[in-house]
C-alpha positions as CSV (number, residue, x, y, z in Angstrom):
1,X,43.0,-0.5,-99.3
2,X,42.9,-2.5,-103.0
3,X,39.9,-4.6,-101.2
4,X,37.4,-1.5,-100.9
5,X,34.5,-1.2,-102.7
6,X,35.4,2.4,-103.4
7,X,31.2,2.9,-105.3
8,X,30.3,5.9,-107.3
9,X,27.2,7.5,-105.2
10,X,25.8,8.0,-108.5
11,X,25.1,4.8,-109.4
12,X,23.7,3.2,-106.2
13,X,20.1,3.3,-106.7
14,X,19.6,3.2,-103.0
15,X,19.2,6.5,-101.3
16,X,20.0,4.6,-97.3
17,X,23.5,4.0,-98.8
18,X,25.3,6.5,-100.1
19,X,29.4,6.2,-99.8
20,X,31.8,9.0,-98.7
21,X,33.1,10.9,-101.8
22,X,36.0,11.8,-99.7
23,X,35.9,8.0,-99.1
24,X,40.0,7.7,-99.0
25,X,40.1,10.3,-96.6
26,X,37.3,9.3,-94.3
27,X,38.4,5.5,-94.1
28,X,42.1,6.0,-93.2
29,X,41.0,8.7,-90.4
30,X,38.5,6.1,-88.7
31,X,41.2,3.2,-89.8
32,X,43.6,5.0,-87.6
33,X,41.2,6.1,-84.6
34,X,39.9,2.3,-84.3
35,X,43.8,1.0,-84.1
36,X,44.1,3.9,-81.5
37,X,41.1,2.8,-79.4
38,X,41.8,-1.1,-79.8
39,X,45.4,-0.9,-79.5
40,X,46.9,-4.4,-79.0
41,X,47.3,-5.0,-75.0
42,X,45.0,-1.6,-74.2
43,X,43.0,-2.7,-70.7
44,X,39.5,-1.8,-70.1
45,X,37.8,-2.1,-66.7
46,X,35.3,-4.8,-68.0
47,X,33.9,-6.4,-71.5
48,X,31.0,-3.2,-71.2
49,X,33.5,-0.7,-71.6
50,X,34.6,-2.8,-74.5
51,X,31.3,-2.9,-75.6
52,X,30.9,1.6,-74.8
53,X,34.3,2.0,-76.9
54,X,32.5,0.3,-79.8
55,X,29.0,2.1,-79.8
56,X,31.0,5.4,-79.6
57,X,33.5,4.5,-82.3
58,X,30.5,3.1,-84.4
59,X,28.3,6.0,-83.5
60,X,30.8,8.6,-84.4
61,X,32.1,6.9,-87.7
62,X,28.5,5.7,-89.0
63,X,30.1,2.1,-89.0
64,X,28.2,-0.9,-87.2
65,X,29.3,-3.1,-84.9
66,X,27.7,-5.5,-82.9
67,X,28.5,-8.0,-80.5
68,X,29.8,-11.4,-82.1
69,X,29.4,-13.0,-78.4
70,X,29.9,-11.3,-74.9
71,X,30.8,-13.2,-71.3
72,X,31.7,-11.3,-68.6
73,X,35.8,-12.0,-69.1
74,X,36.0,-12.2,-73.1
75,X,33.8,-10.2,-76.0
76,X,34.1,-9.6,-79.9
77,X,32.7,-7.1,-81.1
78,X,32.3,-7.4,-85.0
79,X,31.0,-5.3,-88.2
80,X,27.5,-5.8,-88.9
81,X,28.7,-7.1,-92.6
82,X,30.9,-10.0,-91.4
83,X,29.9,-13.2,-92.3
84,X,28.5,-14.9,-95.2
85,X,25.0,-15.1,-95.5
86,X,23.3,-18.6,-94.5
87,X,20.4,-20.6,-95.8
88,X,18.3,-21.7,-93.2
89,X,16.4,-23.8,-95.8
90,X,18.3,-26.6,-95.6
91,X,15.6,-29.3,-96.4
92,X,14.9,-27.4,-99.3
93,X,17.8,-26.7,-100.6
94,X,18.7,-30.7,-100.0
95,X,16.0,-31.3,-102.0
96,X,16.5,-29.2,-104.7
97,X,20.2,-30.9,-105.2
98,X,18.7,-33.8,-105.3
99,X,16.5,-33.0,-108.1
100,X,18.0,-30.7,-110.0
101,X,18.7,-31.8,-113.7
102,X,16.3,-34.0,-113.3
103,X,13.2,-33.7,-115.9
104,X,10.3,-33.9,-113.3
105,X,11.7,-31.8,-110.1
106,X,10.3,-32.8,-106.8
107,X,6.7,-31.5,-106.2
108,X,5.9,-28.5,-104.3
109,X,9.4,-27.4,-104.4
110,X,10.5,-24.5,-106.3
111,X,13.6,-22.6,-107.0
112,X,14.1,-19.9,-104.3
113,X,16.0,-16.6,-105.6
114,X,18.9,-15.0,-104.0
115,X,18.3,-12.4,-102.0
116,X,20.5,-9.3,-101.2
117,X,22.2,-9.7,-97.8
118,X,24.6,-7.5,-95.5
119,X,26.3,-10.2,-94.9
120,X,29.4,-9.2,-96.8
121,X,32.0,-11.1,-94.9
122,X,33.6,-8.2,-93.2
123,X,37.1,-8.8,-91.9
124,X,36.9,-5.9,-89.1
125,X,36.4,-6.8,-85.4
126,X,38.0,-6.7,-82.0
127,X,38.5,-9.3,-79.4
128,X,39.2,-9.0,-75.6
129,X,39.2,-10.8,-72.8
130,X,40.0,-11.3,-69.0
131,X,43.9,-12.3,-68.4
132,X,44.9,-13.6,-65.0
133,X,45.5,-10.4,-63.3
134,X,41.6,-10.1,-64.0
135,X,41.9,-7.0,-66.1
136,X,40.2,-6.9,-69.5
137,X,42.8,-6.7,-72.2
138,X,42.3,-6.3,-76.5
139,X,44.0,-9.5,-77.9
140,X,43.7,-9.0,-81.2
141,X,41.7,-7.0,-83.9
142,X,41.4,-5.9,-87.6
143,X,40.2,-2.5,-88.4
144,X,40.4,-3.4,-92.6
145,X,36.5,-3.2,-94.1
146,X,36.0,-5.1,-97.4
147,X,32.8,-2.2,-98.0
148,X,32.2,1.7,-98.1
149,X,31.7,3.5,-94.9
150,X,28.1,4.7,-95.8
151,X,27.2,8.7,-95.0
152,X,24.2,8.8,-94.3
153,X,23.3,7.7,-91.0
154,X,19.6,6.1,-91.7
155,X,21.3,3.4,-93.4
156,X,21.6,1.4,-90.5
157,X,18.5,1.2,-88.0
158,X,20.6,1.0,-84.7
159,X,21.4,4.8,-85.4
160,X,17.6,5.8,-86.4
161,X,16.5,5.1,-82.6
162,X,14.1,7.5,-81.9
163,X,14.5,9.6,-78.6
164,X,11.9,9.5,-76.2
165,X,10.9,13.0,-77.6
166,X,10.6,12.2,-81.2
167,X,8.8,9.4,-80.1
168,X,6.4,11.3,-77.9
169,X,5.5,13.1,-81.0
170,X,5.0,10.1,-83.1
171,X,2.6,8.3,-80.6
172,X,0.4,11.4,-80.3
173,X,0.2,11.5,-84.6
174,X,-0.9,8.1,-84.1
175,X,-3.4,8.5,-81.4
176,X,-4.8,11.4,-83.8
177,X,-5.1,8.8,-86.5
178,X,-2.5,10.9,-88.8
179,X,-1.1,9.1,-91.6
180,X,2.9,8.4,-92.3
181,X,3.4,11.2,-94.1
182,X,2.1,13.5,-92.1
183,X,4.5,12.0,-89.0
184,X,7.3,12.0,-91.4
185,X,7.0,15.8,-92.4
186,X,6.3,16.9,-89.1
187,X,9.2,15.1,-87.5
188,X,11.4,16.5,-90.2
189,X,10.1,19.9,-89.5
190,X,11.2,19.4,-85.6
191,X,14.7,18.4,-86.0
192,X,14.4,14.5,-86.4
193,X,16.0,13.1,-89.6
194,X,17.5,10.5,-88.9
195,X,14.5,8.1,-89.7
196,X,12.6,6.7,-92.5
197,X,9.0,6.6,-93.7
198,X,9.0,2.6,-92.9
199,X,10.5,3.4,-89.6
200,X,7.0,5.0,-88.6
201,X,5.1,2.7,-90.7
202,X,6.4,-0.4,-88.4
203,X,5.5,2.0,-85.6
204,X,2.2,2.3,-86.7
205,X,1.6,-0.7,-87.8
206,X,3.3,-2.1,-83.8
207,X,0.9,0.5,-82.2
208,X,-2.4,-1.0,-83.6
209,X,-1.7,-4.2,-82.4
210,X,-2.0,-3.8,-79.2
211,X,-2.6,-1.0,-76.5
212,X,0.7,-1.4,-75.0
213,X,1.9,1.8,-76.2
214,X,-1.2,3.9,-75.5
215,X,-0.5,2.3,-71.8
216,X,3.0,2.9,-71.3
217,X,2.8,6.5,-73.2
218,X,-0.4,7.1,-70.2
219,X,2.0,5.9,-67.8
220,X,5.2,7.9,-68.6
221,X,2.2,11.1,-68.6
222,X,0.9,10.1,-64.6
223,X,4.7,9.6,-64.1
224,X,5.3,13.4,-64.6
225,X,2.2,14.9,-63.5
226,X,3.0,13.4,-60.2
227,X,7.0,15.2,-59.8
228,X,8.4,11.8,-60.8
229,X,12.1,12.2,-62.6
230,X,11.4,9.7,-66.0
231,X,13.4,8.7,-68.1
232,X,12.1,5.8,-70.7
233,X,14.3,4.1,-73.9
234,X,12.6,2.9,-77.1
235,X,13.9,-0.3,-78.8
236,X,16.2,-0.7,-81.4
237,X,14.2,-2.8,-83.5
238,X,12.4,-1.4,-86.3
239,X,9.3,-1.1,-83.9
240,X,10.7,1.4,-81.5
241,X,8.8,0.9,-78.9
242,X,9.5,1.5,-75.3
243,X,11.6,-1.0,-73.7
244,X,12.5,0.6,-70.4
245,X,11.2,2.8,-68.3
246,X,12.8,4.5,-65.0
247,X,11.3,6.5,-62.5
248,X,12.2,8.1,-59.0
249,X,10.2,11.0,-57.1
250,X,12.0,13.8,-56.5
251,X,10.9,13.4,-52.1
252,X,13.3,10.3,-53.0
253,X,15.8,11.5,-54.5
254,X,16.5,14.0,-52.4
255,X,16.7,11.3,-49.2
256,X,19.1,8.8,-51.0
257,X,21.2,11.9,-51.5
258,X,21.4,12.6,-47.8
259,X,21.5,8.7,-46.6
260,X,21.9,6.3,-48.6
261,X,24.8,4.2,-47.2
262,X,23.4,1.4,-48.8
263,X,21.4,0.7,-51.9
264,X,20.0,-2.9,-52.7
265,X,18.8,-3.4,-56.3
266,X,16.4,-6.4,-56.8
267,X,14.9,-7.4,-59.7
268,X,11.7,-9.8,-60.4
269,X,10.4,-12.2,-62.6
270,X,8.6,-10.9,-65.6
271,X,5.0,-11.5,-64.1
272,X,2.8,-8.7,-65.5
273,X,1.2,-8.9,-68.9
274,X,3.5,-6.3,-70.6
275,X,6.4,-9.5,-69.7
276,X,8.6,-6.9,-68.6
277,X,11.3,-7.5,-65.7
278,X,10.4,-4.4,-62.6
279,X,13.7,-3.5,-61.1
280,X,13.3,-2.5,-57.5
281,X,15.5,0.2,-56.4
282,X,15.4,1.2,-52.4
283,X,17.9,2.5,-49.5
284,X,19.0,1.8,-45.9
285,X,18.5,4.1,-43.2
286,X,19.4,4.1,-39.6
287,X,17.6,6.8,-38.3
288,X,13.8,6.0,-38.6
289,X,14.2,2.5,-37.6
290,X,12.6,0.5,-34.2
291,X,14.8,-0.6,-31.5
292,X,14.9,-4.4,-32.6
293,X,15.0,-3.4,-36.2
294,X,17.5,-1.0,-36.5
295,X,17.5,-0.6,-40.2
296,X,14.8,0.4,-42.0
297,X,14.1,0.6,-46.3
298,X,12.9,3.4,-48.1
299,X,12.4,3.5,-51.9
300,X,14.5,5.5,-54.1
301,X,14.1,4.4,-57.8
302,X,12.3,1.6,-60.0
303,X,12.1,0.5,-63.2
304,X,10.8,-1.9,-66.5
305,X,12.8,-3.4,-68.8
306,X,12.4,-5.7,-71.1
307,X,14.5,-8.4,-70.6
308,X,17.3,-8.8,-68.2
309,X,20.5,-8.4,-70.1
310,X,23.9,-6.5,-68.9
311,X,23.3,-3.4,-71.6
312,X,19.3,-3.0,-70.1
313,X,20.5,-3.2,-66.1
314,X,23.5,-0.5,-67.4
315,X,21.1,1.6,-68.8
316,X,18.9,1.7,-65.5
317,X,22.1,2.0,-63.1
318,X,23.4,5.0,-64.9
319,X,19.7,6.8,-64.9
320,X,19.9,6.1,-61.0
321,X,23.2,7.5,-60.8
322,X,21.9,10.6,-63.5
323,X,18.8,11.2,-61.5
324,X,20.5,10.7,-57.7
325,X,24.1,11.7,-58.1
326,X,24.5,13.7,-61.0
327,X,27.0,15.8,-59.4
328,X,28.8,13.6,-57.3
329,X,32.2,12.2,-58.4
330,X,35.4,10.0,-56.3
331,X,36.4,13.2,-55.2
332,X,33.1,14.3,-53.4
333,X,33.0,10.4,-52.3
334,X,35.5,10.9,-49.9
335,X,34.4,14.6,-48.2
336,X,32.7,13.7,-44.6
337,X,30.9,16.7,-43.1
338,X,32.4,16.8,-39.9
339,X,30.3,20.3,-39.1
340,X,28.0,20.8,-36.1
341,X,26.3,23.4,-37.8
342,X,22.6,21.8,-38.3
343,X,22.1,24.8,-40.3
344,X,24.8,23.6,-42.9
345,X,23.9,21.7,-46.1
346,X,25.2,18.5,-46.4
347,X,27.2,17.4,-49.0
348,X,25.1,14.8,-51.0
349,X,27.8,11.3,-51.2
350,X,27.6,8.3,-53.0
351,X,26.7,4.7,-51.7
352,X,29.1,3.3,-49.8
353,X,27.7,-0.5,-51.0
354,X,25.4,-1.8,-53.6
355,X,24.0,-4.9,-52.5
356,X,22.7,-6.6,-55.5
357,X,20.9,-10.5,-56.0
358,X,23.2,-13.3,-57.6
359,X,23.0,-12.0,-61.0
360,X,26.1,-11.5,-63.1
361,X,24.7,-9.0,-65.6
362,X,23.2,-7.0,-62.5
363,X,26.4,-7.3,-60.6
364,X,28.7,-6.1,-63.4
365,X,26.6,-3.1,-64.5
366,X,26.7,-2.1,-60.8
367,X,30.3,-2.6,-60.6
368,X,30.8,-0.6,-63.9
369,X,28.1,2.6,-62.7
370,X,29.9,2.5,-59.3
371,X,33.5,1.5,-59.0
372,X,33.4,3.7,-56.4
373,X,31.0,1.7,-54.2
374,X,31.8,-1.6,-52.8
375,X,29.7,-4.7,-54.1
376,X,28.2,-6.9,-52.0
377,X,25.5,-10.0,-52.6
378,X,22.3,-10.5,-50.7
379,X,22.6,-13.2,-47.8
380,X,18.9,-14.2,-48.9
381,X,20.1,-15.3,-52.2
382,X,23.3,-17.0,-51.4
383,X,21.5,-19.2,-49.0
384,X,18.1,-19.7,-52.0
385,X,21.4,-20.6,-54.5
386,X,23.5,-22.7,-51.6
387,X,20.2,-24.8,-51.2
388,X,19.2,-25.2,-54.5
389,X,22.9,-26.6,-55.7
390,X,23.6,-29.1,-52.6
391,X,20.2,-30.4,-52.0
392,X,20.8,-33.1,-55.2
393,X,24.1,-34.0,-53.5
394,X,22.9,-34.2,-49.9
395,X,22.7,-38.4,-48.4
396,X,19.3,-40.3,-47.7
397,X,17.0,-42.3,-49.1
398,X,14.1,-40.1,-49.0
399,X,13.7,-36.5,-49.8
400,X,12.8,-35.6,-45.9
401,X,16.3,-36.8,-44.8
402,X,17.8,-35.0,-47.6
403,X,16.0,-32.0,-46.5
404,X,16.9,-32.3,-42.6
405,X,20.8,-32.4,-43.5
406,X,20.3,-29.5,-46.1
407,X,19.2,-27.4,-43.1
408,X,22.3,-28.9,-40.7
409,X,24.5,-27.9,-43.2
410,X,22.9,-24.6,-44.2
411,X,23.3,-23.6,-40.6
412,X,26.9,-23.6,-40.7
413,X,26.7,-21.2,-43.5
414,X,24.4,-19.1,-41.4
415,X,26.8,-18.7,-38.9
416,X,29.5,-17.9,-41.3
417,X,27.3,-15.5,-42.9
418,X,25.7,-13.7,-39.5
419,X,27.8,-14.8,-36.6
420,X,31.0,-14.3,-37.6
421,X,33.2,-11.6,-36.7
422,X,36.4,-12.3,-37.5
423,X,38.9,-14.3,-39.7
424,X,39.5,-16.6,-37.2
425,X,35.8,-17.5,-36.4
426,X,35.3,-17.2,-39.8
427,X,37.8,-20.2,-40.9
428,X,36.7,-22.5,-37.4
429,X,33.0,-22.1,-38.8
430,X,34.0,-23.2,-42.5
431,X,35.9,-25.9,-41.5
432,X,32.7,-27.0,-39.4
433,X,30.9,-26.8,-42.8
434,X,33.3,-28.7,-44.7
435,X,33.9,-31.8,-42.6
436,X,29.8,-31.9,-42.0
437,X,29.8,-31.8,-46.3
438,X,31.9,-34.5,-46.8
439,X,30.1,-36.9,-44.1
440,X,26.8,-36.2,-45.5
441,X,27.3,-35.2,-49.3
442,X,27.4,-37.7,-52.0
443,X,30.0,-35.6,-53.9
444,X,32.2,-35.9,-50.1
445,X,32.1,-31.7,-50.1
446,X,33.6,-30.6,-52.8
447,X,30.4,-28.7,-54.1
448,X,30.7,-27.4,-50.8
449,X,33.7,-26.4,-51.2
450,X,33.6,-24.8,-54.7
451,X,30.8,-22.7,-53.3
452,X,32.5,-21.5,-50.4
453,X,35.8,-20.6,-52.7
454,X,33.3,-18.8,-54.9
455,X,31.6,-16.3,-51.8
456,X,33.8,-16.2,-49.3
């Protein structure tokens, strides 16, 4: 451990970073724990739990690490202090090479100081990806820092999130017009200290803006009054504001927890003027259906996020599962009520599928949330995606007879899709597809092809 920076608390003028005294101590126990956790050859179930291992590690140790780069078969996870700091003025910096030493410098261009930097070049990180087997395995890792491990935990502002209480509290000071430091005493007073007076000062300074968090704080408010289960997350960036919102009416609940075979998840476009993705959450059942439309949808959950990422649709999957099936585990999965006793309650079960839309980061958070649920894509969008990837490919001279052997071909997949029954249909109807692909298609099927390896 020669290359720690084992620094005297004393004489770091900066109250956010103040080192363990028992520094030796503290560093070989989480040196050990991360070696333990990231063990060479250790198998996760997918990069997210990669990901889950890290926050808790990083949570638990006050050390930060973020993600390098994440796929769905490799991640890195790395300490926030790797790397070296880079200039992003390179014209300017150009130009001041050029005229440095010189008697008359270039005009307009002036020295630039250095600034401080986390950029420390930290060696410590873990790597992991997907072997052929298809299970996620560590490949390599170094748990060595080049810095402190810092105590307090407001030093780093992805572990001064504010809960949705604390930031309840916060938004009603600031709809009252009270100043910082009358938030900051007040939230001390109530329990929450991991924050800083510039934490609610960006708050503040976010909140007059706009009215978007008077909105979604009026919204979360309705959202209760009306029996709604809510549960909302505030960003990590220094403005902590909300980011996500779920919501699912208890009359809801309590139905997907008697029926829900089936739960299709869809998400849409960010189209309202928050620019926030709605996730639609809703539930097959058989028994309120008409005679030529068997199946019927009701709604369970919904919520907003802000962007459409694999941590934001985990984050909504596990409040379904929180708010639905809180009590439900593999075990309980498997118990079918076989009573005729319509007095007897039913033991609530989880989804038998998740149908979700062509969306890796949607279908791997459902995946993770529910391993116990088989995952399924919709039809509609396999077709929309089918179209949209052979219509460049597809013969003629003009878009119309482009279009009218799209639709030839798309009705193969149709019947492959909805017709089909069995294997051997199944393998008669793609061979129908494939040999009508490589008369028609430019490319002589073998988009076709890829597609069909892909989905079926």
């Amino acid at each position: 451990m020669s290359n720690i920076d084992n620094t005297d608390s004393t004489d770091n003028t900066n109250d956010l970073v103040i080192f363990s005294k028992a520094f030796p101590t503290k560093y070989d126990y989480a040196l050990t724990e991360f070696n333990s956790i990231f063990l060479i050859g250790r198998e996760f179930s997918s990069t997210e739990a990669v990901r889950e291992a890290a926050k808790a590690y990083g949570t638990k140790h006050n050390i930060a690490l973020t993600t390098t780069f994440s796929s769905t078969s490799r991640i890195k996870m790395s300490c926030k202090h790797a790397g070296e700091y880079r200039d992003t003025r390179k014209a300017k910096k150009a130009a001041l090479n050029v005229s440095v030493g010189e008697d008359s410098p270039l005009p307009g261009w002036k020295r630039q100081r250095e600034k401080d930097t986390q950029k420390r070049g930290c060696p410590c990180f873990v790597y992991a990806s997907r072997k052929k087997t298809g299970i996620i395995t560590v490949n390599s890792r170094e748990a060595q820092h080049n810095h402190g491990i810092e105590d307090d935990r407001r030093a780093y502002a992805m572990y001064r999130k504010l809960s949705p209480e604390a930031m309840s509290l916060v938004t009603k000071h600031l709809e009252d017009q009270d100043d910082v430091s009358t938030i900051f005493e007040d939230l001390k007073d109530n329990g929450f200290k991991n924050i800083i007076r510039q934490d609610i000062e960006n708050i503040k300074q976010d909140f007059r803006k706009s009215d978007v968090g008077k909105e979604m704080s009026g919204f979360i408010t309705i959202l209760q009054e009306l029996n709604f289960h809510v549960r909302h997350s505030v960003s990590s960036s220094e403005h902590n504001k909300d980011n996500m919102v779920f919501f699912a009416h208890k009359d809801a609940v309590e139905k997907a927890r008697r029926m829900a075979g089936t739960v299709v998840i869809d998400a849409t476009y960010k189209t309202d003027i928050h620019k926030m993705a709605f996730v639609n959450i809703v539930g097959t059942d058989s028994t309120e259906g008409k005679f030529r439309m068997p199946l019927k949808t009701f709604p369970i959950a919904g919520a907003w996020v802000e962007s459409e990422t694999e941590e934001n649709y985990l984050w909504v999957i596990r409040c379904l599962r929180d708010a639905v099936w809180p009590d439900v585990d593999d075990s309980t999965n498997t118990n079918i009520n076989t009573t005729n006793n319509a007095t007897s309650t039913l033991t609530p079960i989880l989804p038998s599928m998740i149908v979700t839309e062509n969306e890796g980061h949607l279908r791997n958070a459902a995946s993770f949330i529910f391993p116990e649920s088989k995952s399924l894509v919709c039809y509609k969008h396999i077709k929309t995606t089918f179209k949209k990837q052979l219509f460049p490919v597809m013969k003629g001279d003009e878009d119309g007879e482009k279009i009218i052997l799209l639709e030839k071909l798309t009705g193969y997949l149709d019947r492959i899709f909805l017709e089909c029954t069995t294997p051997k249909e199944t393998k008669i109807e793609t061979a129908n597809l494939l040999n009508f692909a490589k008369e028609n298609c430019n490319d002589h099927g073998k988009l076709a092809a890829d597609f069909l390896e892909r989905y079926i």
